[in-house]
N, C-alpha and C positions, 0 to 999 in steps of 0.2 A: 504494500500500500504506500507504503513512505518512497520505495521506488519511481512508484507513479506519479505522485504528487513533484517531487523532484523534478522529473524529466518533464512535466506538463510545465513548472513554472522556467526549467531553462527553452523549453520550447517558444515560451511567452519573452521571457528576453530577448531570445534570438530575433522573433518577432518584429518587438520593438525596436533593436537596433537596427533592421533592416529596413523599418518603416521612416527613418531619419532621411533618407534622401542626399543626393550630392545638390552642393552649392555653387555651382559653376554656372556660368550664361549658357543656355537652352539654343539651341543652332537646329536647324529641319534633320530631318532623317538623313542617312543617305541615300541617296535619287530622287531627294525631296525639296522641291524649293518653297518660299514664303509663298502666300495667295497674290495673285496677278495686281497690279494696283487700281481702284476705283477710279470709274470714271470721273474725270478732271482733273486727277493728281498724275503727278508725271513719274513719281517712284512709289515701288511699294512701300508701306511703312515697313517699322522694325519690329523686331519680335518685343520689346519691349513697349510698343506703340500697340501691337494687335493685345497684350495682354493686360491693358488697361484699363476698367470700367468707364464706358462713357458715365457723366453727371446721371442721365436720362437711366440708366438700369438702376442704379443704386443715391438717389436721392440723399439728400442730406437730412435728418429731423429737423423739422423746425418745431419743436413742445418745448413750451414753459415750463417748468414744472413751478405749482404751487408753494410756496413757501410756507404759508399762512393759510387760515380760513378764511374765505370771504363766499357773498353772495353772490349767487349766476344772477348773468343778465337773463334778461325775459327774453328767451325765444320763440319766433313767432311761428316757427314753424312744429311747432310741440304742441297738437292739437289731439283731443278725445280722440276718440273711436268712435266712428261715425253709425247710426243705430238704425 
């Protein structure tokens, strides 16, 4: 049992050290080049240009957040249920 338990948790190390990943700049496969460049630009971007979030995917928050208590305004769209 102690066996087992052992060789499961160096299994889970090996694991995780192999889920680390290298840190070197990311270049196309080989026989692979970047995607064609869009129309109206004259070069393709870079790999660090294609792996960028436009603004428009990943927005910025804009919430307050509350400090304090205070009252809502009157919303005028917060009506019954209509019968």
């Amino acid at each position: 049992m102690r066996v087992l338990a052992c060789l499961g948790l160096s299994l889970s190390l090996i694991g995780a050290l192999a889920a680390c990943g290298q840190r070197a700049d990311l270049k196309p496969g080989p026989g692979r080049q970047l995607p064609v460049a869009p129309y109206g630009r004259e070069e393709p971007r870079s790999v660090e240009g294609l792996l960028q979030t436009p603004p428009q995917a990943a927005p910025e928050r804009s919430i307050e957040l509350r400090k304090r208590s205070e009252e809502r305004a009157d919303d005028p769209f917060d009506l019954p249920p209509q019968e």
